[in-house]
C-alpha positions in Angstrom: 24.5 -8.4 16.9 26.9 -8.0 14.4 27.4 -11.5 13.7 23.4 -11.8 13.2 23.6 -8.3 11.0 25.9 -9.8 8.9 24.3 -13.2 8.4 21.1 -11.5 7.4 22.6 -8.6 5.1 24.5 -12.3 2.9 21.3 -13.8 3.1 19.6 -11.1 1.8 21.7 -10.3 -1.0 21.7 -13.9 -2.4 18.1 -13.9 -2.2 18.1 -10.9 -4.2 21.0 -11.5 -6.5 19.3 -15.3 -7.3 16.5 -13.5 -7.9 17.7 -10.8 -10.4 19.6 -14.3 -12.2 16.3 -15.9 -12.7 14.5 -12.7 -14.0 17.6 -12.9 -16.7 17.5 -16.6 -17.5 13.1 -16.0 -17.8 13.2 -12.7 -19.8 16.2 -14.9 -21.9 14.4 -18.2 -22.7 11.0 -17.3 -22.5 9.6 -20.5 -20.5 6.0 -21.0 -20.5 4.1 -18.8 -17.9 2.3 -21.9 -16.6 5.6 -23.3 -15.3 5.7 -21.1 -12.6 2.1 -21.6 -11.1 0.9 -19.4 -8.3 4.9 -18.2 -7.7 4.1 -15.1 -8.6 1.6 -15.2 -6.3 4.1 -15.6 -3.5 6.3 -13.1 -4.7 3.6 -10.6 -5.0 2.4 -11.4 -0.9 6.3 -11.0 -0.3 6.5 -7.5 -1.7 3.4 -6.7 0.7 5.0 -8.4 3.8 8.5 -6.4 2.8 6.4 -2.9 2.4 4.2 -3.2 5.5 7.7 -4.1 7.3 10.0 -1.4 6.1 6.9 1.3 6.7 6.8 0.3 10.3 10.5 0.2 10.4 10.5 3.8 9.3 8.1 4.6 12.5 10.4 2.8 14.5 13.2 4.3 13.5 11.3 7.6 13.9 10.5 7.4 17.1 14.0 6.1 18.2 15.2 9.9 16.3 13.1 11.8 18.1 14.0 10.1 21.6 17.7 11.4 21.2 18.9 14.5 22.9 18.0 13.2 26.5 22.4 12.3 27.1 24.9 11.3 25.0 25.4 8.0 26.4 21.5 7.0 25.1 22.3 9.3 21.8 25.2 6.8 21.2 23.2 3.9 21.8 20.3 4.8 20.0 22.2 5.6 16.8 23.5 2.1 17.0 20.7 0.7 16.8 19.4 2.8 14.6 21.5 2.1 12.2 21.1 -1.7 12.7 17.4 -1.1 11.7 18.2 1.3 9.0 20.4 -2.0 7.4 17.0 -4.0 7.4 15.7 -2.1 5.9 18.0 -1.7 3.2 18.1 -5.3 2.5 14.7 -5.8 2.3 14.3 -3.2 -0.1 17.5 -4.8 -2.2 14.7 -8.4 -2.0 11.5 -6.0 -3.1 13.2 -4.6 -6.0 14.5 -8.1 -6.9 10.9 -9.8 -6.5 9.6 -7.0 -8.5 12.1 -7.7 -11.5 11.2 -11.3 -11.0 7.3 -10.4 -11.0 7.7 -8.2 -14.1 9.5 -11.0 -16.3 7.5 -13.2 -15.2 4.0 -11.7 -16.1 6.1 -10.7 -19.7 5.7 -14.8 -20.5 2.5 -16.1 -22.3 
């Protein structure tokens, strides 16, 4: 699992990072808008797919909180994974804000 955390949490943050470079480089040399056809598009459907996850996330990880207290053993368990899903959702809100930026410069073109 921590193998698989770690591969997504890299992933994640170089999707984001690549993303917050190419909202510099567009708000810097002001390409045409028209370059990036229906990207944006993409982006935006992204940003949807990333909210509707992280809000069922937060359920999830709700309902996993309120199963604790039954023995420590499970309590121990269920934090783990808790935090696991808690890391998800970190790094898909690091790849919202990034699309966001992204969205935002690009809709600053003409």
């Amino acid at each position: 699992m921590n193998g698989v955390k770690k591969k997504f949490g890299d992933t994640g943050q170089s999707l984001s990072e690549g993303l917050v470079g190419w909202s510099k480089w567009i708000n810097s040399q002001k390409p045409a808008r028209s370059q990036f056809a229906t990207f944006p598009d993409v982006l935006r459907q992204l940003v949807q797919t990333l909210t509707t996850t992280n809000g069922q996330l937060n359920a999830f990880v709700d309902t996993l909180i309120s199963a604790k207290g039954a023995s420590g053993h499970l309590d121990v368990s269920l934090d783990r994974h808790i935090a696991c899903w808690l890391f998800v959702q970190n790094v898909n809100s690091g790849i919202k804000t990034a699309c966001g930026a992204t969205i935002t410069s690009m809709e600053g073109l003409s």
